[in-house]
TISETOR-545234 format. One record per residue (C-alpha): residue number from 1; residue in three letters; x, y negated, z negated. Coordinates in Angstrom, 2 decimals, always signed. Example, Ala and Ser with C-alpha at 12.3 -4.5 7.8 and 13.67 -1.06 7.14 Angstrom:
DRENDO  nuti  tidren       px       py       pz
DRENDO     1     ALA   +12.30    +4.50    -7.80
DRENDO     2     SER   +13.67    +1.06    -7.14
This chain:
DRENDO  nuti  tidren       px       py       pz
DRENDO     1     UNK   +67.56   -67.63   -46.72
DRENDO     2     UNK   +67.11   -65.04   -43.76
DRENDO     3     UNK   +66.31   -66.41   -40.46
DRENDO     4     UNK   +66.20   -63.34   -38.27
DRENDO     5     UNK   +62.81   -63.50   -38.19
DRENDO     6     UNK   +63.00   -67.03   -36.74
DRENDO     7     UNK   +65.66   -66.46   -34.27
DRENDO     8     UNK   +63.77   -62.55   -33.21
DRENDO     9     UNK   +60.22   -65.12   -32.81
DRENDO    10     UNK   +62.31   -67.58   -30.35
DRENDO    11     UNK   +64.11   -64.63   -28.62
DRENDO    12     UNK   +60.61   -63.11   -27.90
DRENDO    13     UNK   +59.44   -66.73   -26.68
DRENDO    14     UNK   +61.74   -66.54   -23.43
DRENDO    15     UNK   +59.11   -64.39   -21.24
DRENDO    16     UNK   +56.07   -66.73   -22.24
DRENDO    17     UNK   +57.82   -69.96   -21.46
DRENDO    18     UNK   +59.51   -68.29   -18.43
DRENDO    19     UNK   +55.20   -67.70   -17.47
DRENDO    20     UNK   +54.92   -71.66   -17.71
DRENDO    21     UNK   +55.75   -71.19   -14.04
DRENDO    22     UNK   +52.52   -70.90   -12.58
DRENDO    23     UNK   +50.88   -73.35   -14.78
DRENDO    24     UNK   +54.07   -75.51   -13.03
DRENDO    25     UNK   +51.95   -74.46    -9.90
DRENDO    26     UNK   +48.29   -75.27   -11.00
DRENDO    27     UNK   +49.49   -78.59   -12.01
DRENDO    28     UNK   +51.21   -79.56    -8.53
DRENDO    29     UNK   +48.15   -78.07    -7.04
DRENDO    30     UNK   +45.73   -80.65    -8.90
DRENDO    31     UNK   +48.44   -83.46    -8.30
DRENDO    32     UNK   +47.65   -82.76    -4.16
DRENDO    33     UNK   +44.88   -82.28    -4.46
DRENDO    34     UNK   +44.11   -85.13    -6.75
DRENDO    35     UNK   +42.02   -83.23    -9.34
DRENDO    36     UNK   +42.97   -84.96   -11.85
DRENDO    37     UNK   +43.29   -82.10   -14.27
DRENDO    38     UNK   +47.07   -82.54   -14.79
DRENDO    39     UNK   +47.70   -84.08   -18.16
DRENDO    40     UNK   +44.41   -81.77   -19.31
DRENDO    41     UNK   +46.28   -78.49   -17.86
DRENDO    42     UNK   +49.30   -79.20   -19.90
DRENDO    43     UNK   +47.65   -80.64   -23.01
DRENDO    44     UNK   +45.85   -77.27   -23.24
DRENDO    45     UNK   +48.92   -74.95   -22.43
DRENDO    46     UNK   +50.39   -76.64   -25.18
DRENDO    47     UNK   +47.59   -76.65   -27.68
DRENDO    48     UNK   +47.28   -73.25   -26.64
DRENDO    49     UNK   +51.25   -72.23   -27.72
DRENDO    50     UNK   +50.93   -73.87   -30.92
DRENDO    51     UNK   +47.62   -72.18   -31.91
DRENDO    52     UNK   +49.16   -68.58   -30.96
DRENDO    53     UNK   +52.32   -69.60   -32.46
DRENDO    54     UNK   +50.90   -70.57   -36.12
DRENDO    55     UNK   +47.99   -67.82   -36.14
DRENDO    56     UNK   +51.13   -65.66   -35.28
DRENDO    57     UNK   +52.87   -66.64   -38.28
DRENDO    58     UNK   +49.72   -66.88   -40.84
DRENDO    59     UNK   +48.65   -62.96   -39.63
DRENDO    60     UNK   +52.17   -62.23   -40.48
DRENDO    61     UNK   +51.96   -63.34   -43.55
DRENDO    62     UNK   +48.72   -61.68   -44.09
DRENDO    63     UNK   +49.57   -58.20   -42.73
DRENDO    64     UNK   +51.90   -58.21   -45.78
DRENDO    65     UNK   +49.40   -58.71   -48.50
DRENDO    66     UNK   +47.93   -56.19   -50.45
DRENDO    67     UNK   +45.09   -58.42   -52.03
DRENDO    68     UNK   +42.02   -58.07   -49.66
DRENDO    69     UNK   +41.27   -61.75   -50.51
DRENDO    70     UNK   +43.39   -62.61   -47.70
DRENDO    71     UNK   +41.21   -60.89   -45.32
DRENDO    72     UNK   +37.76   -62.39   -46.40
DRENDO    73     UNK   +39.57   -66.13   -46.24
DRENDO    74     UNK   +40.29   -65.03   -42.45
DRENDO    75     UNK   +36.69   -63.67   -41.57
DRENDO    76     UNK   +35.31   -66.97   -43.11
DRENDO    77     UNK   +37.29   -69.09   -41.50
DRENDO    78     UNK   +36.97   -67.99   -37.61
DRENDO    79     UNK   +32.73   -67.57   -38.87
DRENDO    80     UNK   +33.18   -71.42   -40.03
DRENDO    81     UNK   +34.74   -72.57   -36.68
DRENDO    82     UNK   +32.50   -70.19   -34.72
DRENDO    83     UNK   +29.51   -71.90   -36.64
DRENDO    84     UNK   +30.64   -75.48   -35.80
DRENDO    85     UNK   +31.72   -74.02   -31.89
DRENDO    86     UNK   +28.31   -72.61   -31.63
DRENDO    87     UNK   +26.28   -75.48   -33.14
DRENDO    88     UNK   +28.22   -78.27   -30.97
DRENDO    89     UNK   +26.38   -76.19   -28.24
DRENDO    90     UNK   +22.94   -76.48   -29.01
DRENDO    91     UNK   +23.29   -80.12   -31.01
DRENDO    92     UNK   +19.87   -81.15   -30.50
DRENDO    93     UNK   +18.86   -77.96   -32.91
DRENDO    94     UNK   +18.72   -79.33   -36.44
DRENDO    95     UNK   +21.37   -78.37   -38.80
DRENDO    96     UNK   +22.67   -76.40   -35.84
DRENDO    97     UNK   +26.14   -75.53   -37.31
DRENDO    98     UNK   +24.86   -74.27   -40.26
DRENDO    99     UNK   +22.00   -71.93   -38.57
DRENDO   100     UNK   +24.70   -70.97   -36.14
DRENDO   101     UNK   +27.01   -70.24   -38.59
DRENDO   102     UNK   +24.82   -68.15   -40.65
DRENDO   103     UNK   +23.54   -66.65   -37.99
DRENDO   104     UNK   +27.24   -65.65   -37.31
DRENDO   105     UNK   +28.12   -64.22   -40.02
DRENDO   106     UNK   +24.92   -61.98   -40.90
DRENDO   107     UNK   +25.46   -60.33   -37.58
DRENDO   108     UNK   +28.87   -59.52   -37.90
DRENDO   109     UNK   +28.83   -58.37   -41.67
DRENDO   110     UNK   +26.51   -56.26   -41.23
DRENDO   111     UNK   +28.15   -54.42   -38.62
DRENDO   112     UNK   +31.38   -54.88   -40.46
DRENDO   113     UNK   +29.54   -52.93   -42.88
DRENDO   114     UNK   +28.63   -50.39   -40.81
DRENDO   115     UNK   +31.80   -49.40   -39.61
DRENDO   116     UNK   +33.46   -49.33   -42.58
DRENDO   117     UNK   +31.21   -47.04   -44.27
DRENDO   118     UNK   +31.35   -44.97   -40.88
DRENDO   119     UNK   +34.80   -45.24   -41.20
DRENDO   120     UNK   +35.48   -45.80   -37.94
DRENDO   121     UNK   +38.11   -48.70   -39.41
DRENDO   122     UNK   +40.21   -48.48   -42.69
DRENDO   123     UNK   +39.95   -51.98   -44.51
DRENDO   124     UNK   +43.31   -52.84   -43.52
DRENDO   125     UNK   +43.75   -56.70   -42.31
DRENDO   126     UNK   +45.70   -54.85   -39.22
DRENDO   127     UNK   +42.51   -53.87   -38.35
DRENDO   128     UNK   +40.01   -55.92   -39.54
DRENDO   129     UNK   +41.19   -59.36   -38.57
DRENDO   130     UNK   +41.43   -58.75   -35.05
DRENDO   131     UNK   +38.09   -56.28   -34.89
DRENDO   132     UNK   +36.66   -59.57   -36.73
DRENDO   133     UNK   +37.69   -62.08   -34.52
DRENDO   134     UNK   +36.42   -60.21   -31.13
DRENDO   135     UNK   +32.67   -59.70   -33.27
DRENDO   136     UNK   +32.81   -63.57   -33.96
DRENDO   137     UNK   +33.85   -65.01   -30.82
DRENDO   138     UNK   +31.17   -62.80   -28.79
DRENDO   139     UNK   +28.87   -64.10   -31.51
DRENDO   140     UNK   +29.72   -67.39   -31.34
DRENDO   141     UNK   +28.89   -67.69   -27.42
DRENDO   142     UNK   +25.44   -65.80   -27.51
DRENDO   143     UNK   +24.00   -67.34   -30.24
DRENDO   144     UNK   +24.99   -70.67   -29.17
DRENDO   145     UNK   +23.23   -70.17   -25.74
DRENDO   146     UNK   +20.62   -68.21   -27.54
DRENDO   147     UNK   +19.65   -71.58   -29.82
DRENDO   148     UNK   +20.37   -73.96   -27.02
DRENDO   149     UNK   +18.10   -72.00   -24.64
DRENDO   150     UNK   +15.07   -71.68   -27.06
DRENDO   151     UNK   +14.95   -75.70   -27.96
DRENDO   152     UNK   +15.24   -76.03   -24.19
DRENDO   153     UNK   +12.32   -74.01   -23.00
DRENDO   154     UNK   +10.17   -74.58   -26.19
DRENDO   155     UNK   +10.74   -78.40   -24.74
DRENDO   156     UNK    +9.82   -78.12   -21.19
DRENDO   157     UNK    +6.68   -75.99   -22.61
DRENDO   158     UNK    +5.26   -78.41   -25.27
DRENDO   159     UNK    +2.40   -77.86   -24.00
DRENDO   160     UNK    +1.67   -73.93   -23.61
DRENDO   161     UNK    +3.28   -74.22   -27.46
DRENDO   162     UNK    +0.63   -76.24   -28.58
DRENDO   163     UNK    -1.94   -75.13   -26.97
DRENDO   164     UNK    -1.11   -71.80   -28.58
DRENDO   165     UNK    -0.61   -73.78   -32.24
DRENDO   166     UNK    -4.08   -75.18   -31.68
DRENDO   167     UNK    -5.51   -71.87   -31.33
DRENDO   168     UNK    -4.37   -70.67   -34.28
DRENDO   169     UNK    -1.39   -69.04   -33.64
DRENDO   170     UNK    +1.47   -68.66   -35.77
DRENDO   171     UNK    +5.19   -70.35   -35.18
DRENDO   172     UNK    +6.34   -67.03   -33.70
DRENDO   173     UNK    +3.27   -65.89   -31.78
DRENDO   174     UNK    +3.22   -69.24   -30.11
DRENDO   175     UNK    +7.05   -69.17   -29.35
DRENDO   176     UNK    +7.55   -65.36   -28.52
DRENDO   177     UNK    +7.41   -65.77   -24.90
DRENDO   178     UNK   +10.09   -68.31   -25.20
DRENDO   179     UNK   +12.10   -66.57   -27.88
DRENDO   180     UNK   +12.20   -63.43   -25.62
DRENDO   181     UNK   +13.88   -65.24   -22.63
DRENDO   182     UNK   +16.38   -67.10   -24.75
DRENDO   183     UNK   +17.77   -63.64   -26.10
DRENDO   184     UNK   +17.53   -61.87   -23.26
DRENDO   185     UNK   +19.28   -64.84   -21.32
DRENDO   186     UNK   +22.15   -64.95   -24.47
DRENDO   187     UNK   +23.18   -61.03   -24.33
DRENDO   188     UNK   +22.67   -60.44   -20.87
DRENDO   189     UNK   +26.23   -61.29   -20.34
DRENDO   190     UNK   +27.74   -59.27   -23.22
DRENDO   191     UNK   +25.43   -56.31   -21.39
DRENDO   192     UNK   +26.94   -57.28   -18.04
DRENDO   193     UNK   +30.23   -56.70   -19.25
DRENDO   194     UNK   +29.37   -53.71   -20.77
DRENDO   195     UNK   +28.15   -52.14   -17.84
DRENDO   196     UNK   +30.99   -53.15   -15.65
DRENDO   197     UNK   +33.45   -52.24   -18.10
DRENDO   198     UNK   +36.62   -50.95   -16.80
DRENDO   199     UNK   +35.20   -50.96   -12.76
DRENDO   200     UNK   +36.46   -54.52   -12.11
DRENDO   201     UNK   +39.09   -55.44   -15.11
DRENDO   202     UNK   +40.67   -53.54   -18.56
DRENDO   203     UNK   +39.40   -54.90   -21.33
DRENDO   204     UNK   +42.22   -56.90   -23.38
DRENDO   205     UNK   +41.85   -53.87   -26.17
DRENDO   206     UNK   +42.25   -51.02   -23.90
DRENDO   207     UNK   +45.39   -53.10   -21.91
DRENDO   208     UNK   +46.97   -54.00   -25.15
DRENDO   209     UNK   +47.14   -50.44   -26.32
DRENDO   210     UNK   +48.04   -48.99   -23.25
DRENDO   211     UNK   +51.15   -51.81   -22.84
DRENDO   212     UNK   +51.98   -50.79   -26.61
DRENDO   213     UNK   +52.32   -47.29   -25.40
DRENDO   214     UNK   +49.27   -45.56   -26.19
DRENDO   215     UNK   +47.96   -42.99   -24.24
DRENDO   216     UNK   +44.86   -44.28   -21.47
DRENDO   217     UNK   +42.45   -41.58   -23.62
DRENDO   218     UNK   +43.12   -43.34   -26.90
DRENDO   219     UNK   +42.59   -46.49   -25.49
DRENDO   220     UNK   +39.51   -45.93   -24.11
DRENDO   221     UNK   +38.00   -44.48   -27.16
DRENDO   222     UNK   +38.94   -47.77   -29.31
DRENDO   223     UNK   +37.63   -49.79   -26.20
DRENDO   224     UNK   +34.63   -47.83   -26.72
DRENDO   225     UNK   +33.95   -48.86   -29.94
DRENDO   226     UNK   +35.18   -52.63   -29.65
DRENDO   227     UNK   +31.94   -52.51   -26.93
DRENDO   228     UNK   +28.94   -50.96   -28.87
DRENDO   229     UNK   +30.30   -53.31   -31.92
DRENDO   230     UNK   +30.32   -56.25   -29.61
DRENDO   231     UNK   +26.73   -55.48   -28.47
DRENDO   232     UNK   +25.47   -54.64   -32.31
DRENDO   233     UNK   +27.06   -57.94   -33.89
DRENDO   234     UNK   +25.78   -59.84   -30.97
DRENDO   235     UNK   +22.18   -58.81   -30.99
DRENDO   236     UNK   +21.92   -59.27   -34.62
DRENDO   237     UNK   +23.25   -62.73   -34.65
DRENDO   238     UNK   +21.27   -63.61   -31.61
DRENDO   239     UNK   +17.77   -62.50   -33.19
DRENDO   240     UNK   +19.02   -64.15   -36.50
DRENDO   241     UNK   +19.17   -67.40   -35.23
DRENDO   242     UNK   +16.15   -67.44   -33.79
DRENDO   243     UNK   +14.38   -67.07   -36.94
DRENDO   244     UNK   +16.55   -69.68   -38.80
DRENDO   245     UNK   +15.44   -72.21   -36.06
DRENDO   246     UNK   +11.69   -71.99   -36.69
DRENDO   247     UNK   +11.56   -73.95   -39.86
DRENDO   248     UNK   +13.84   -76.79   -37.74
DRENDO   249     UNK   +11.25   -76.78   -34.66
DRENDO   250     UNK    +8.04   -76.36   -36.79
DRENDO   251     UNK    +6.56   -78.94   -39.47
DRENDO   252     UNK    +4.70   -77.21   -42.96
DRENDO   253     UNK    +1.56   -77.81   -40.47
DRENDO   254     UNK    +2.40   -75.24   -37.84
DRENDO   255     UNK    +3.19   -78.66   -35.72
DRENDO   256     UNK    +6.19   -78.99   -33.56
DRENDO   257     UNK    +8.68   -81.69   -34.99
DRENDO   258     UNK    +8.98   -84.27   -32.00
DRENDO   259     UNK   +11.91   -85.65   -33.12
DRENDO   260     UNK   +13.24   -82.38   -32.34
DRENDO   261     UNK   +12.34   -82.54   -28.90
DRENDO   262     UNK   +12.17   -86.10   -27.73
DRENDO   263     UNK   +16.14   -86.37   -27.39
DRENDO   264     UNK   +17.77   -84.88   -24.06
């Protein structure tokens, strides 16, 4: 059997373990200043080296396959553990996982979709793996907030809601006010960064291009595209979960579920 491959991966090992330095520092720093964060700080380095490590090997294996399966198994799973990431996040929202989940992966499919029949990316799982996981993972953190904002506010404003409710307004006429700040509150981040994009830091496409040798102009035209994808997936998953959390925060009445709303 040929180990090259095994003995090139520990070779290429030396300069990230050599980095353990200042993590050496961060820890003596807690340690003084009694923080408490030591054990933590090195639990995570280490869980954080044998996540890269194995997703190293695993997208190795995959950049070798022909058979597209491979790269649908590796969309669903990061939308699965963005799902369950997302849903620990707003727990009090019934069935959260799954809604987030969903939620999830309708936004990012569909501008998958979109930029494949732009062909802006070839359906290689070179490309689409990583273009998938950056979609997910800014998808994961809006619509979390995004679901966990909206039970929030429709809680501290039981009463406007049903008020509203009693009127005869529908679910989403007596929740829009709400709904609107809980999006707008979710992507204002992923706008934040996109306004300040390149002023205060490289984004980690643009900087792993450029240290792979490609020129700044190339960089910044992928880096432009990672952005307005981040933005499209984002909103869509955002405003999807919204409308997935209705039926969870609303009885067959037009009545909010208390259950939903007595827990803190």
């Amino acid at each position: 059997m040929d180990w090259d491959w095994l003995w090139e991966f520990l070779e290429g090992m030396i300069k990230p373990v050599a980095a353990l330095v200042v993590v050496l520092v961060a820890v003596i720093l807690s340690y003084f200043q009694k923080l408490g964060l030591e054990c933590e700080m090195v639990y995570s380095v280490f869980r954080a080296f044998l996540q890269l490590s194995v997703i190293g090997f695993v997208l190795q294996f995959i950049f070798t396959q022909k058979n597209a399966v491979w790269i649908v198994l590796a969309y669903l799973f990061m939308v699965s553990v963005a799902g369950y990431t997302a849903g620990q996040r707003a727990k009090h929202v019934p069935r959260g996982k799954y809604i987030a989940g969903v939620a999830i992966l309708a936004g990012t499919a569909v501008t998958m979709f979109v930029l494949l029949v732009l062909k802006v990316f070839p359906f290689t799982p070179r490309y689409i793996i990583p273009v998938a996981g950056m979609m997910v993972g800014n998808a994961m953190t809006v619509t979390g907030v995004t679901m966990k904002k909206l039970r929030d506010d429709i809680k501290i404003q039981m009463n406007l809601v049903e008020t509203a409710l009693a009127l005869g307004a529908t679910p989403r006429q007596a929740t829009l006010q709400q709904v609107k700040r809980a999006l707008v509150i979710g992507l204002s981040p992923v706008l934040d960064n996109a306004k300040t994009v390149g002023l205060i830091s490289l984004p980690g496409a643009m900087t792993g291009l450029i240290m792979g040798g490609a020129s700044p102009l190339e960089a910044i035209q992928l880096q432009i595209v990672v952005m307005n994808m981040l933005i499209g997936a984002s909103t869509v998953s955002s405003i999807f979960s919204t409308y997935l959390c209705w039926p969870a925060f609303f009885t067959k009445a037009y009545q909010l579920e208390s259950k939903v709303f007595s827990s803190d």
